[in-house]
C-alpha positions in Angstrom: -4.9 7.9 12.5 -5.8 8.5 15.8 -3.5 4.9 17.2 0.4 5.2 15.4 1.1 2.3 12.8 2.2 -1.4 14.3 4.2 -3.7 12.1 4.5 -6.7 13.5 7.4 -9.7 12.5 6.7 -13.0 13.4 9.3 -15.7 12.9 10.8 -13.2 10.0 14.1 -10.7 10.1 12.5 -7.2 10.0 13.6 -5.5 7.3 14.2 -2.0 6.6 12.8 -1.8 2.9 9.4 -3.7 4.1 8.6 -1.1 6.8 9.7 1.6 4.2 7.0 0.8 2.0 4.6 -0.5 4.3 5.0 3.4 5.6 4.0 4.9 2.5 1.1 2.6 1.8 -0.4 3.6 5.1 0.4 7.0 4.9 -1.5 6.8 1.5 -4.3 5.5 3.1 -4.5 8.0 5.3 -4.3 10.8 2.9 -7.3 9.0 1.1 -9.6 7.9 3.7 -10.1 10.0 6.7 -12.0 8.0 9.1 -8.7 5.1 9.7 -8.4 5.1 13.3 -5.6 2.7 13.0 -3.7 0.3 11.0 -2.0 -3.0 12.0 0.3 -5.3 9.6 1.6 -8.7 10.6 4.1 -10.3 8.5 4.9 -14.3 9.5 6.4 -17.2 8.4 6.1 -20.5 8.8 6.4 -21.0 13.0 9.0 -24.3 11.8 11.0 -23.3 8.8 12.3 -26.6 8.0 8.8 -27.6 7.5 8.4 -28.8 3.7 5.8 -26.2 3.1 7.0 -23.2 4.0 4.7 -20.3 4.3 4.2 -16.9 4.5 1.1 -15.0 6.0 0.3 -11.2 5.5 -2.6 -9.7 7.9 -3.6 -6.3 7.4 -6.2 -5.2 9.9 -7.9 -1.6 9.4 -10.0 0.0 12.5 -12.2 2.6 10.8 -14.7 5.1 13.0 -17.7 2.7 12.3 -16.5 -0.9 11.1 -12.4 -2.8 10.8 -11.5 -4.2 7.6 -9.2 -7.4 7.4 -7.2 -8.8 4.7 -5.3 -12.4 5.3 -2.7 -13.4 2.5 -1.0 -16.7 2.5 1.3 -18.0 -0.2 3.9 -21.2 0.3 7.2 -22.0 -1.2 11.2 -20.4 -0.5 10.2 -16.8 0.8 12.9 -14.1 0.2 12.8 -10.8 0.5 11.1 -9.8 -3.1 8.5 -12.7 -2.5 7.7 -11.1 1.2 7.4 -7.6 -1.0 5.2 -8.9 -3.3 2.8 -10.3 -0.8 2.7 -7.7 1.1 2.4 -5.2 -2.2 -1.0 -7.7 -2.6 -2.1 -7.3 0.7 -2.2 -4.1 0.3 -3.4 -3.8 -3.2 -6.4 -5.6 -1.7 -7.0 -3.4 1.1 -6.9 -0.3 -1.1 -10.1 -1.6 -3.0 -11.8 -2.7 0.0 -11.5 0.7 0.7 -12.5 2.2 -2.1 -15.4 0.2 -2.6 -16.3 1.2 1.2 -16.4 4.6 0.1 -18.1 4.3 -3.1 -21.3 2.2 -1.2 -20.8 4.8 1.4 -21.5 7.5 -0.8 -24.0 5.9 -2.7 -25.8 5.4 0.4 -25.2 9.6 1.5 -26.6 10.4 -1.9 -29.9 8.3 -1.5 -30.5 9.6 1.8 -29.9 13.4 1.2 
């Protein structure tokens, strides 16, 4: 990636775990698909946590050389640390096949061409 990795809180406690494997999944990505330019994940609560439904919003926005990718997860109810996890985990289980779907039409398209 040619911009370094921003992980963004809003009205959540970083945490140390959550960055960890937020690191790996990017670093995976990057290993994978060459032409990331950057990567930016926002993890948010609800702005009023006393609000009766809570909620909890992962964005992951991918810049690649020719197009950005975006992937918005919401879920509501009590949000600990394993349900943050999870959604994140989601978020970026998604990305990874928008990615890989990217790639497949992209090479699909090479091979026609060629």
């Amino acid at each position: 990636m040619s911009l370094p990795l921003q992980i963004i809180y809003r009205y959540v406690e970083p945490q140390t775990a959550l960055d960890e494997s937020i690191f790996r999944r990017v670093d995976g990505f990057e290993q994978l698909y060459a032409e990331i330019v950057s990567c930016r994940v926002m993890v948010e609560a609800s702005e009023q946590p006393w609000q009766k439904d809570d909620k909890c919003r992962v964005v992951i926005d991918v810049i690649l050389l020719s197009e950005s990718l975006q992937i918005v997860l919401e879920a509501s109810g009590r949000h600990g640390s394993e349900a943050m996890m999870a959604l994140v985990q989601r978020a970026f289980d998604d990305m990874q096949c928008r990615l890989s779907v990217r790639r497949t039409v992209t090479a699909v398209l090479d091979s026609e061409t060629s």
